[in-house]
C-alpha positions in Angstrom: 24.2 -10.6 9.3 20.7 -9.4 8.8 18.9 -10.3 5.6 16.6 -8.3 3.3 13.4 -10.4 4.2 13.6 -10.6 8.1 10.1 -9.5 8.6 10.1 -10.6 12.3 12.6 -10.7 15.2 12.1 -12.8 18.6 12.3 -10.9 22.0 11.7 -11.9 25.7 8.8 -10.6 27.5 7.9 -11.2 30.9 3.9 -12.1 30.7 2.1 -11.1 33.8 -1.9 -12.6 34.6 -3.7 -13.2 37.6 -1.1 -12.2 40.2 1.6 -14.4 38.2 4.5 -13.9 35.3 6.3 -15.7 33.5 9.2 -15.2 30.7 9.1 -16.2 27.5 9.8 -15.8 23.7 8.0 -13.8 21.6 7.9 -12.5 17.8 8.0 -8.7 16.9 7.3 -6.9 13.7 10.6 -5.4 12.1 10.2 -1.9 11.6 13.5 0.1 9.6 13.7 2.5 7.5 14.0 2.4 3.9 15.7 4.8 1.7 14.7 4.9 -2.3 16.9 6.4 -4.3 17.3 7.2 -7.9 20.4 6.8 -10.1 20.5 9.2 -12.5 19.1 11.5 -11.7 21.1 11.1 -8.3 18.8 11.5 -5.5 16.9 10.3 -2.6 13.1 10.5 -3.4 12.0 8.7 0.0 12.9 7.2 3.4 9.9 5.3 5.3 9.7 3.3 8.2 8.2 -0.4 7.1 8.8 -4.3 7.5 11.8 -5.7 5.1 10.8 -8.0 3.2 9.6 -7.4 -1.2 11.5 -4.0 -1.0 12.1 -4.0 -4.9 8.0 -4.3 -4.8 7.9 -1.4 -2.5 10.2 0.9 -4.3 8.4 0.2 -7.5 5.2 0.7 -6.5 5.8 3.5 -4.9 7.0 5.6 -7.7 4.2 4.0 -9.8 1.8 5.0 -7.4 3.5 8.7 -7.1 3.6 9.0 -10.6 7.5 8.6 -11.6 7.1 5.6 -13.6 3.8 4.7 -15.6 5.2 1.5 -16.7 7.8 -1.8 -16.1 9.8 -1.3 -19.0 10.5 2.1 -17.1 12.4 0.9 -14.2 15.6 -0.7 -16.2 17.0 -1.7 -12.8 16.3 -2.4 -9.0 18.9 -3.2 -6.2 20.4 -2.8 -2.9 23.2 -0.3 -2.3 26.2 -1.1 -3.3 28.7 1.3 -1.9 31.1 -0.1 0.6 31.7 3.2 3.0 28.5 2.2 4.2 28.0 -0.6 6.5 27.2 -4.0 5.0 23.5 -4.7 7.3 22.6 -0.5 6.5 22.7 -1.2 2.7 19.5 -3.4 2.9 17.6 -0.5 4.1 18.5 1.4 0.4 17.2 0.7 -2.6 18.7 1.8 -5.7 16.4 2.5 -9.3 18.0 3.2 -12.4 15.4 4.3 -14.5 15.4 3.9 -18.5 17.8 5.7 -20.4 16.3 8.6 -21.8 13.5 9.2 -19.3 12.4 12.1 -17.9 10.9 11.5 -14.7 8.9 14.2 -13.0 9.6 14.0 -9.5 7.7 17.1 -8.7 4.7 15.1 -7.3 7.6 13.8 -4.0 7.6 17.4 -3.0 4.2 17.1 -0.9 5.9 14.7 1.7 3.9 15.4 3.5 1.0 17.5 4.5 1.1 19.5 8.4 -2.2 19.8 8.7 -4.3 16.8 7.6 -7.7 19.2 8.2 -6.2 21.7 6.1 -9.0 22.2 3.2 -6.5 24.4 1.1 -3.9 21.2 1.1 -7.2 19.0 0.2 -8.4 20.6 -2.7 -4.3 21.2 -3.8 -4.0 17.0 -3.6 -7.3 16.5 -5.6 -6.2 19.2 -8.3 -2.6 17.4 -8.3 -4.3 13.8 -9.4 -6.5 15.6 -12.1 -3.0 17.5 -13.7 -1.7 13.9 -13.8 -4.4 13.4 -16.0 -5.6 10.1 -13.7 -9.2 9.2 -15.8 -12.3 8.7 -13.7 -12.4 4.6 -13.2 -15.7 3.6 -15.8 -15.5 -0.3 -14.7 -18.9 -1.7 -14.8 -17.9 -4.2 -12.2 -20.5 -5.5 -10.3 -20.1 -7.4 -6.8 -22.9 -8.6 -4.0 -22.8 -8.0 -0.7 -22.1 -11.6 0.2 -18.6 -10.7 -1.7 -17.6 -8.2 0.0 -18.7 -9.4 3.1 -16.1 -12.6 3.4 -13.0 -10.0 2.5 -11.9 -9.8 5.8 -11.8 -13.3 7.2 -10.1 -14.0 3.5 -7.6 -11.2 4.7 -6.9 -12.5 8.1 -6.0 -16.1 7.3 -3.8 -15.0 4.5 -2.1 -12.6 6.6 0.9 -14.9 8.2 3.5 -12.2 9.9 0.2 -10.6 11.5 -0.5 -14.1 12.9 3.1 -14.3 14.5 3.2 -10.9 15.8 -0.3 -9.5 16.0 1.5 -5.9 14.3 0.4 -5.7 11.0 -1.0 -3.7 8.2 -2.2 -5.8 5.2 -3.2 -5.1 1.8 -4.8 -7.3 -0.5 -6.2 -8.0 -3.9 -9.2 -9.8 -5.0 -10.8 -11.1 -8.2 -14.5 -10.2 -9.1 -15.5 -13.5 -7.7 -13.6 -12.9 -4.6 -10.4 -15.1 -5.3 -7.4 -13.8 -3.1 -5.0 -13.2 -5.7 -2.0 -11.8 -3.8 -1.4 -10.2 0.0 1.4 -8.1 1.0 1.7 -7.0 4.8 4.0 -4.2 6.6 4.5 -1.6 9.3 3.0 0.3 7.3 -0.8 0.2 5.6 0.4 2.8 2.4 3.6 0.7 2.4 1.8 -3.0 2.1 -0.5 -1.2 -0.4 2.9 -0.4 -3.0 4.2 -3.5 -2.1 1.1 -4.8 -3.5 1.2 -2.7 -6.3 4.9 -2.9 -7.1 4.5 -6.3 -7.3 1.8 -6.3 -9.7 4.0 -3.9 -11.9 6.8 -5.9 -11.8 4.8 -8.9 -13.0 3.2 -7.8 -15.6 -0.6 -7.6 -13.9 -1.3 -3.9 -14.1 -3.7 -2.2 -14.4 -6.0 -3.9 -11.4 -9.2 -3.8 -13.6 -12.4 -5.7 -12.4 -10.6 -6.3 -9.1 -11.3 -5.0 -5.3 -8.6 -3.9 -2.9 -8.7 -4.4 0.8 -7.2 -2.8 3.6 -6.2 -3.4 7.2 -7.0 -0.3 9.2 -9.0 2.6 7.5 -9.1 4.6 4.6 -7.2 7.5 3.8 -6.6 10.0 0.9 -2.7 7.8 0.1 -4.8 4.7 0.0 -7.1 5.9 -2.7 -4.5 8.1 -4.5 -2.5 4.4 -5.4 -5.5 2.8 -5.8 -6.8 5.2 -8.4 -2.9 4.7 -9.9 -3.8 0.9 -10.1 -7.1 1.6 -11.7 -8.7 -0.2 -8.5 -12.6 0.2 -9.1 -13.2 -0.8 -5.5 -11.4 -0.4 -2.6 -12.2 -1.5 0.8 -11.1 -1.0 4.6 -12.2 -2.9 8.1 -12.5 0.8 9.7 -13.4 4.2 8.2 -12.2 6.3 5.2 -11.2 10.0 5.7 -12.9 12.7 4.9 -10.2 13.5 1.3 -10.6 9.5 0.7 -14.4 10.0 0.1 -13.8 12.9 -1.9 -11.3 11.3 -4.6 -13.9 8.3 -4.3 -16.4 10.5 -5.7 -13.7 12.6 -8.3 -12.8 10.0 -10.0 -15.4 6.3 -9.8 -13.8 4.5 -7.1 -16.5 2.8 -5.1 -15.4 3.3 -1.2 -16.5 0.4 1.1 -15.8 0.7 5.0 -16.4 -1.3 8.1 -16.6 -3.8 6.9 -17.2 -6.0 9.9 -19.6 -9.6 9.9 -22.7 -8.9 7.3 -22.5 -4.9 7.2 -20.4 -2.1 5.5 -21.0 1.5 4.5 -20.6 2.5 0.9 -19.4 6.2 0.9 -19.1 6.5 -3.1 -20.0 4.2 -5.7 -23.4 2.6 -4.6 -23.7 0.9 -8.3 -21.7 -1.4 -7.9 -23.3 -2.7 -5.5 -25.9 -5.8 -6.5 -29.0 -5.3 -3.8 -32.3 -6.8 -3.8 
């Protein structure tokens, strides 16, 4: 029976090079879907496609990030479905929260899943007027870094990421310290999914809000990746490719200094120079 941390499944492939092939073994990254649900209220609040493996971190920091939850003592409960008319290897793939009694959880914000048009000005102006009714504070950190910092992220990222090592399929998200101390990694399918995980797991410890402390990315930038990082309080946030077009624009909203390509001894800064520590 399948467990709720296979991140990785063998396969045979036939390898083919300079008019040859051979067969062997290789390692895959899991993708399945993953359904959150809420008991009490009663209802399904998201199904995404990611890697098993620290679902409780994902489910959590999810609906931090979306704005269900603002706290631990919020979620009173986390665990896989129970129900028995459903088959035993499906209930790993749904997560059940039971929130605390007595709280009234605006799910409103799960309605945007998710937008048709990701040009669509009208939708990008709606998302940034959505995080300012949440009442999310501009990010005042006075945290200052030097290039040299920001430079090493990536080769810190790489060698920490071990399921991307075996399967070369990975998104990874990880947080640093303001001397550039890994702290914590958390890959999947997914780059917004590693991100909650990341989150989630944070939450569930005890290590919110991520104050004085950079984020980094696998893959680029988008307006998700900001929108939980602004939910963590994440003064920094970097990516090894580019940010979108929204990304830069909550960036500049609300304090977050955006780094991308980050890539040997270069980056661009796209909000947030001052942070920066330059000759």
């Amino acid at each position: 029976m399948k467990t709720p941390n296979q991140s990785k499944v063998k396969t045979p492939v036939w390898v083919v090079g300079k008019g040859q092939k051979h067969l062997r073994q290789d390692h895959l990254t899991t993708e399945e879907p993953l359904e959150i649900r809420l008991i009490s209220p009663n209802r399904t609040v998201a199904v995404t496609m990611r890697t098993p493996g620290n679902d409780f971190a994902l489910a959590a920091g999810f609906l931090y990030s979306e704005g269900v939850i603002s706290c631990k003592p919020d979620i009173q409960r986390i665990s896989y479905c129970v129900d028995k008319s459903i088959d035993g290897e499906q209930r790993y793939n749904i997560v059940n929260v039971e929130l605390r009694a007595g709280l009234i959880a605006d799910l409103q914000p799960l309605e945007r899943h998710f937008y048709i048009n990701s040009a669509c000005g009208v939708c990008g102006k709606a998302s940034i007027e959505a995080l300012r009714l949440r009442g999310c504070p501009v990010i005042a950190d006075e945290m200052m870094v030097t290039p040299e910092l920001i430079y090493s992220l990536p080769d810190k990222l790489r060698a920490a990421q071990s399921i991307f090592t075996a399967t070369g399929g990975l998104h990874a998200a990880a947080v640093f310290d303001s001397q550039g101390q890994l702290l914590n990694l958390q890959e999947d399918v997914g780059r917004h999914n590693a991100l909650d995980k990341l989150i989630g797991t944070a939450l569930l410890s005890s290590e919110l809000p991520f104050n004085n402390h950079v984020v980094m990315v696998s893959g680029r930038s988008s307006f998700e990746i900001l929108q939980k990082s602004l939910a963590a309080r994440v003064p920094i946030v970097c990516s090894v490719s580019a940010p979108s077009s929204l990304a830069v624009s909550v960036a500049q909203e609300f304090g977050i200094t955006l780094i991308g390509f980050v890539r040997g001894e270069r980056f661009n800064v796209y909000s947030g120079m001052d942070r920066i520590v330059t000759m």
